[in-house]
N, C-alpha and C positions, 0 to 999 in steps of 0.2 A: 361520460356515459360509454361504456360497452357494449357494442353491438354484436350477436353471437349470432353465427350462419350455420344451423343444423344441415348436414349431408344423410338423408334417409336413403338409404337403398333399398329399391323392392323393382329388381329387374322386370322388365327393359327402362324403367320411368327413375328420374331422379326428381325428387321433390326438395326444395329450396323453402326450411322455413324461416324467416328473418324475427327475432326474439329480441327486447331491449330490455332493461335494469337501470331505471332512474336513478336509483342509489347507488347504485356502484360506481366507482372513480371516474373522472374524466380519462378521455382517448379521444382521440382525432378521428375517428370516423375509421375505424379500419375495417377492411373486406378479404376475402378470402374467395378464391374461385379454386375448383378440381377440373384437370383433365378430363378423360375418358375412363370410367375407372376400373381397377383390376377383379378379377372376377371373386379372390381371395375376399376383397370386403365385403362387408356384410352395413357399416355405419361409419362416418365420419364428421369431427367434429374438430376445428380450428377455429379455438381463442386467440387472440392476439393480446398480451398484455392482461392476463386474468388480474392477478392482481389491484392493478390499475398503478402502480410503482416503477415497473421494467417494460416501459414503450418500444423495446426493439426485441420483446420473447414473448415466447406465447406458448401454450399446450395442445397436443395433435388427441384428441380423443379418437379411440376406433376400433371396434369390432370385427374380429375374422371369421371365417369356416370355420379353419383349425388352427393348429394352436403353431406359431411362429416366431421364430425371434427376425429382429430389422435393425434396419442401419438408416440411422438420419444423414441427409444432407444440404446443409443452405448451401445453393450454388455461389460462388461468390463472382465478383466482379472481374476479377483479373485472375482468371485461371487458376489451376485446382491447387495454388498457395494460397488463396485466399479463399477456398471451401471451410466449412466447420461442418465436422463430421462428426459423429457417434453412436458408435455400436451398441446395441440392449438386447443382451445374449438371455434374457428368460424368455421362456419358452411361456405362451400366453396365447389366450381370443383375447382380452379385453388390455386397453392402454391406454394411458394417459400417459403421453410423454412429453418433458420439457426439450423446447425449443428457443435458442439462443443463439446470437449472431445476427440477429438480420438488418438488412440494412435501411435506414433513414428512408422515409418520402420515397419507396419504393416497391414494384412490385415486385415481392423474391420470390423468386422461387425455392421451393425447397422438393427432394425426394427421398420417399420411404420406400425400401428395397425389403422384401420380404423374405426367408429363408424357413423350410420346413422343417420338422426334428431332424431328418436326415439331413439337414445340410445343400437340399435343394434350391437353386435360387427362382424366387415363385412370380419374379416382375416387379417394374419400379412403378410406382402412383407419384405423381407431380401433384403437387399443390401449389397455389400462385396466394401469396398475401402482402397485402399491401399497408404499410406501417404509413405512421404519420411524422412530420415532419421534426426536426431536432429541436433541443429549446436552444434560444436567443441567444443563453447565456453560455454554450458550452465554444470551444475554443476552436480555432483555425486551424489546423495542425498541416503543416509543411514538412515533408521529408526529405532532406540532403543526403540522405545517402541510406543504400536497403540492399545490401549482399544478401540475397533472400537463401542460399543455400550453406551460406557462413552461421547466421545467426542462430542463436537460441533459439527452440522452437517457442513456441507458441504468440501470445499475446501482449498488451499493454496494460496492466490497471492503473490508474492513476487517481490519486485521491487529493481530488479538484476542489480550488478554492472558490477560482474568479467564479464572477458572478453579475448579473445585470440586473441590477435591482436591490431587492433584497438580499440579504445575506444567509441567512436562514431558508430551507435547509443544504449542506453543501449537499454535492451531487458529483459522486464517483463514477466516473466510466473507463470502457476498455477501447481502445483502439488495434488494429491489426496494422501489421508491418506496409499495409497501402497508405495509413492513415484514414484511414477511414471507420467512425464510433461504429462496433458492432453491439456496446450492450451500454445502457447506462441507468440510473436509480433517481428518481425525479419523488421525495417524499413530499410533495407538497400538501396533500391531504392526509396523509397518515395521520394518524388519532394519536402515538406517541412520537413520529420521527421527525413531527414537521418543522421542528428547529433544531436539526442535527446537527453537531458541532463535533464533527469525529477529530480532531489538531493534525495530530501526525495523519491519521488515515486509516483504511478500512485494510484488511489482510485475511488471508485464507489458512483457516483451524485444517489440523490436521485429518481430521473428516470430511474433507473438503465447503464445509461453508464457510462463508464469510464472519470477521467480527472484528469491533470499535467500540471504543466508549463514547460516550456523549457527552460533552458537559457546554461550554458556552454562556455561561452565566455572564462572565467577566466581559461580551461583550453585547451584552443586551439578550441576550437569549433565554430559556430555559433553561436553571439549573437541572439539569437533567441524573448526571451522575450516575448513571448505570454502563452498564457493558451490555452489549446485544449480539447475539449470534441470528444471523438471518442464512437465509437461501437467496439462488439467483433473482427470484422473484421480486427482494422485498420482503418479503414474509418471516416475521420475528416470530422464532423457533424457540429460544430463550433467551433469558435477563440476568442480572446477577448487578444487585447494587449493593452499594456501599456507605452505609448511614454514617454519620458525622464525619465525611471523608468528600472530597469534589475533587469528578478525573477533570485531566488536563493531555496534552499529548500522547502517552502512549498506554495500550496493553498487549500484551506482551505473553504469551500460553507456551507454560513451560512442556519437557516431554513427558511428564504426569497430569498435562490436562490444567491442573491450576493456571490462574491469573495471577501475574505480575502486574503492576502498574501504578503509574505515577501519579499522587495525588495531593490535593492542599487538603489541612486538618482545617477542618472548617473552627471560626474563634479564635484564631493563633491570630497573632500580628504576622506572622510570616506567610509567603504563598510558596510553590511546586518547590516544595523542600521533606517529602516525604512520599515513600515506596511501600507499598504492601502487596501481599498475598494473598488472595481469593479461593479457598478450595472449591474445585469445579463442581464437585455432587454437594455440600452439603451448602455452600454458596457463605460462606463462613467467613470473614477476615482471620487471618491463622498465626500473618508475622506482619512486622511492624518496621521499618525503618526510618528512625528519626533523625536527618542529616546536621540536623542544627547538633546533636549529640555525638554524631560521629566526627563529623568536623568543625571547621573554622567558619562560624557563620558571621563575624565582623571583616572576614579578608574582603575587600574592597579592590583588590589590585587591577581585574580585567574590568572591572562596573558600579559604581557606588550607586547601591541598591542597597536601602537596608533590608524593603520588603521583601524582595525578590533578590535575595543577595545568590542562589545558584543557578535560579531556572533550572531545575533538570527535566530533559527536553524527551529523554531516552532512556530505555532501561534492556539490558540483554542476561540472559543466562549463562552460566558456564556450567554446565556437569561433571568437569572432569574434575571442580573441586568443592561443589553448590557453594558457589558464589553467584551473586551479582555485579552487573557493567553499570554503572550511573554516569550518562553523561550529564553533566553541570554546565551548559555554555556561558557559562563567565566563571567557572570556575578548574573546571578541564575535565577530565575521565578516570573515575576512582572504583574500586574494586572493592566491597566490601563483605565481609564473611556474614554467615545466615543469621550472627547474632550483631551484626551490626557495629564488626570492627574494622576498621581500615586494614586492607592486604597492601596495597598500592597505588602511587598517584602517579598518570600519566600527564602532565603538561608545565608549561614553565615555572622553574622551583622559588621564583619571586616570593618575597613575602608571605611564607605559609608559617602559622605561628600552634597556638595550641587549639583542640578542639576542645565542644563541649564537655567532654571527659574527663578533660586533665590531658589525652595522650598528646606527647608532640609530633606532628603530623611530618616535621622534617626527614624524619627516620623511613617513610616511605616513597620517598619523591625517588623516582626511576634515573637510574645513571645513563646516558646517550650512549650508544657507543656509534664509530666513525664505519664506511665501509669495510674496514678490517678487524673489526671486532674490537679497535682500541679503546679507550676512554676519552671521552671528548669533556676537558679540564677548567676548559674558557668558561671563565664566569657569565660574561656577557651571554654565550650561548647556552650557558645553562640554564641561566633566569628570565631567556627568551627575547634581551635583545636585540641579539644578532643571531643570523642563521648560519649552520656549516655546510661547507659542497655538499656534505652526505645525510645531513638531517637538518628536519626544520619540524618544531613541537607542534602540537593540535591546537587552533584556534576557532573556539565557538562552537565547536565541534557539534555535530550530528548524526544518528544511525549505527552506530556502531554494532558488528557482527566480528563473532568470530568463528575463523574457518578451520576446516576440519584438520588443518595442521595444527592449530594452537595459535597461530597469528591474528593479531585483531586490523581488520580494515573500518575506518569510518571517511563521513566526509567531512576533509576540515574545510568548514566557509573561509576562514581567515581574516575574518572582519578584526579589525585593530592588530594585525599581525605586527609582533615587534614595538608592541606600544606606539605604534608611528599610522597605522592606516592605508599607509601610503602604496603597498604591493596590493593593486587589485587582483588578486589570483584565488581561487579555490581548490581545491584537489579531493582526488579519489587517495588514501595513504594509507598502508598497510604498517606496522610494527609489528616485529617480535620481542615478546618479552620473556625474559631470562627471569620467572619467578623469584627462585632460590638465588640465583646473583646479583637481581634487583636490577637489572640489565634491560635495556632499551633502546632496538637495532630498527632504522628505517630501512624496509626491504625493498617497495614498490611504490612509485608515485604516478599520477593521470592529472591533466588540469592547469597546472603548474603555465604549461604552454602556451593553453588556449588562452591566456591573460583576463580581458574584460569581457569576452563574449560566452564566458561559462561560470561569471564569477558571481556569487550569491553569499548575500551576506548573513540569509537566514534561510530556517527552514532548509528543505535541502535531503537527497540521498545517495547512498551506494549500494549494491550488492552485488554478490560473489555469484555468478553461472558457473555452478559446477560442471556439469556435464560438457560446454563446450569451454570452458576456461577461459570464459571472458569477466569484466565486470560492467556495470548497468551504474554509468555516473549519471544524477539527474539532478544539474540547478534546477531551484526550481521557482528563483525570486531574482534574475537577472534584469538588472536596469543596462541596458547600454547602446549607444548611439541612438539617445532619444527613444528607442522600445524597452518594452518591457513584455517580456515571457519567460517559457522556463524550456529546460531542454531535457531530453532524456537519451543517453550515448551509450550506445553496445562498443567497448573496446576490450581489442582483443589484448588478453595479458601477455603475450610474451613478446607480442611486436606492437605494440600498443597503435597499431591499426586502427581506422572507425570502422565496425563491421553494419554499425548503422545510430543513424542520426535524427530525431526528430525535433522541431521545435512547436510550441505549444502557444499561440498569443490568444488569451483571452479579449474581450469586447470592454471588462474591467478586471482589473486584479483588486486583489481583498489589500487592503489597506494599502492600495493604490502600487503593488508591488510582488505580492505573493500570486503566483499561475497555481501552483500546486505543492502537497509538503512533501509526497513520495510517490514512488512509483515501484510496480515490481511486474516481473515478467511471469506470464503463466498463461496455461491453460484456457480456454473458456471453460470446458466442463472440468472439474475437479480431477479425472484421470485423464 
């Protein structure tokens, strides 16, 4: 139930009128109290949680004299790196602004700073609201190390597995560099989301909302199958499904807007062995990737699976030549053209025999080269073996991106590394690839060192911090010295530093193992 607390002004008197909605969503009982307030209002009004989805935001309704722009701010805890601020430069009386950040089982305060056309600052209004308590099932989060003026700005998303209880639906939140959840998505009543099965996880559209696919069939859930674009709230803004198709792990919004993404042909004897294209306006399937026809769907060599003989876990774009990245975690990382021909295979050249086409798929296996750009000849290393000082191939791989030099970084879990098992390690690893020479140089590795206390044998991320040139390594399914969590590492690239460290232990992990499948750093508000 939401309870809403009307602020009436009619100077010198404030009247308090208390309003409830049996039907609308459960909330904890939250309240709202105002200072003394500035002469500029005229009405105010603090939801907490309109929705009934996003238990730590709320909306500031409020009327002025004249017409203003303001600056929000949730005070935070630990001094002005832990404020969430944002500026709403239209000029307005009337507002309804969202409010995000606030914190848990607490009263926050927050203040709206008022500014006139001219640029005058008109006085701050405090407001005091008080949220309800976190659920059960969200995670501990411990932080070993927080260079707060090193890091990448902003926040934590993390698209959370564990769970206490039910599985269904999962429940993505953000945390700030104190540790501490500033926003998180609780659909347990939602009419369509309440067995949300986002795989990989929820990520932010170029317009700044949020979006996932759904699907979860395969473990008791609602086949769902759709893609959703939502806002901070919750609130499903659009859909875009997929008839005779079921998502799995990823979607993927290229720089025109369409969807990429991973899905089973529903009927086949086979599962996650086909990729398609969604056109964003007319919601259309457009292209088609059928892996059983582009490759080798009997190689066997990293997992004998007939049904599941790729997994593919991942899919990325390239524009510098519209291609696609598929990663196959038991099969490696392959690059295929818009019509669905092999460009290139990146992982151990073992046993690759012909595809469903006819083509022989050896002719694209990537030659190693050493730190000096030589050719690295060893059989054993090239069919994965054995490893070189200067390279070691992708195993099980996940996440893969490439960055704006052309180089592709992913995380290799390394589970069954070397057909032996035996090197518990994961890593953050870059390659460059020598398109036209068929060439493939290890540039940069993370992970390697940290041994068992970063090592994940599934699930799992990386990504590229442009701006401070760091990368964001996140196990995110480590078993080790009897715990089980996941970790998310700000290291810097050129002195592979930890510029900050968090670890994540849920109450339970999802199939007694999984904390979470990614993670990315950003913003609260979209700018």
């Amino acid at each position: 139930m939401i309870k809403k607390f009307v602020f009436v002004f009619l100077f010198p008197l404030i009247f308090f009128v208390s309003c409830s909605d049996d039907n609308s969503p459960e909330t904890e009982n939250p309240t709202t109290e105002i200072e003394e307030q500035l002469d500029v209002l005229l009405s105010s009004e603090l939801r907490i949680n309109p929705s009934g989805y996003a238990p730590l935001s709320a909306i500031l309704d409020f009327t002025t004299k004249e017409e203003v722009e303001v600056v929000l701010r949730v005070v935070g805890k630990n001094g002005a790196n832990s404020d969430v601020s944002k500026r709403f430069d239209n000029l307005g009386t009337d507002f309804s602004i969202p409010v995000h950040g606030l914190y848990a089982n607490t009263s926050n305060t927050l203040e709206m700073t008022f500014y006139n056309k001219s640029g005058q600052n008109l006085g701050t209004q405090q407001f005091s609201a008080q949220t309800p308590a976190l659920l059960g099932d969200l995670p501990q989060i411990t932080i070993q190390t927080s260079k707060i003026g090193e890091m990448e700005p902003g926040m934590t998303l993390v698209s959370y597995f564990g769970h206490n209880g039910s599985l269904f639906p999962q429940r993505p939140f953000i945390f700030d560099s104190f540790g501490e959840i500033r926003w998180y998505l609780n659909f347990r009543t939602h009419p369509q989301l309440n067995q949300l099965f986002y795989d990989d996880g929820i990520e932010r559209l170029a317009n700044g909302n949020f979006y996932f696919g759904s699907g979860g069939g395969a473990f008791g859930g609602a086949a769902d199958n759709t893609i959703y674009e939502i806002d901070l709230f919750g609130n499903v803004l659009n859909k875009w499904e997929m008839p005779n198709y079921g998502f799995h792990h990823e979607v993927k919004e290229k720089p025109n807007g369409n969807f990429l993404v991973t899905v089973n042909k529903l009927g086949v004897a086979t599962i996650e062995d086909h990729i398609i294209e969604i056109d964003r306006e007319t919601k259309e399937i457009i292209n088609v990737w059928d892996l059983n026809v582009s490759l080798q769907n009997t190689r066997r060599t990293l997992k004998d699976d007939a049904q599941d003989w790729i997994h593919a876990n991942a899919v990325e774009y390239d524009p510098s030549d519209d291609t696609i990245l598929v990663s196959g975690r038991t099969q490696g990382l392959i690059k295929l053209s818009s019509d669905n021909k092999v460009v290139w295979i990146m992982g151990p050249h073992k046993d690759w025999g012909i595809a469903g086409d006819g083509t022989d798929l050896n002719q694209f296996l990537l030659q190693p080269l050493d730190a000096n750009d030589l050719p690295i000849n060893d059989i054993a290393i090239k069919d994965g073996d054995l490893n070189h000082p200067d390279f070691e191939w992708n195993w099980y791989q996940h996440a893969p991106l490439i960055k704006t030099n052309g180089n592709i970084m992913l995380f290799d879990n390394g589970d069954n590394r070397n057909f032996k098992g035996t090197s518990a390690y994961s890593r953050a690893v870059e390659y460059q690839v020598d398109q036209s020479a068929m060439t493939i140089k290890q540039i940069w590795q993370y992970g390697k060192e940290r041994g068992g206390e970063t090592n994940s044998a599934i699930v799992s991320d990386v990504d590229y911090l442009e701006a401070s040139d760091h990368i964001l390594f996140s196990p995110g399914a480590i078993s080790f010295n009897n715990g089980l969590y996941g970790k998310s590492v700000e290291v810097d690239y050129s002195s592979k530093e930890v510029i900050f460290e968090a670890t994540l232990t849920p109450p339970i992990a999802f199939f007694n193992l999984i904390t979470f499948h990614r993670t990315e750093r950003l913003f609260l508000y979209p700018d």
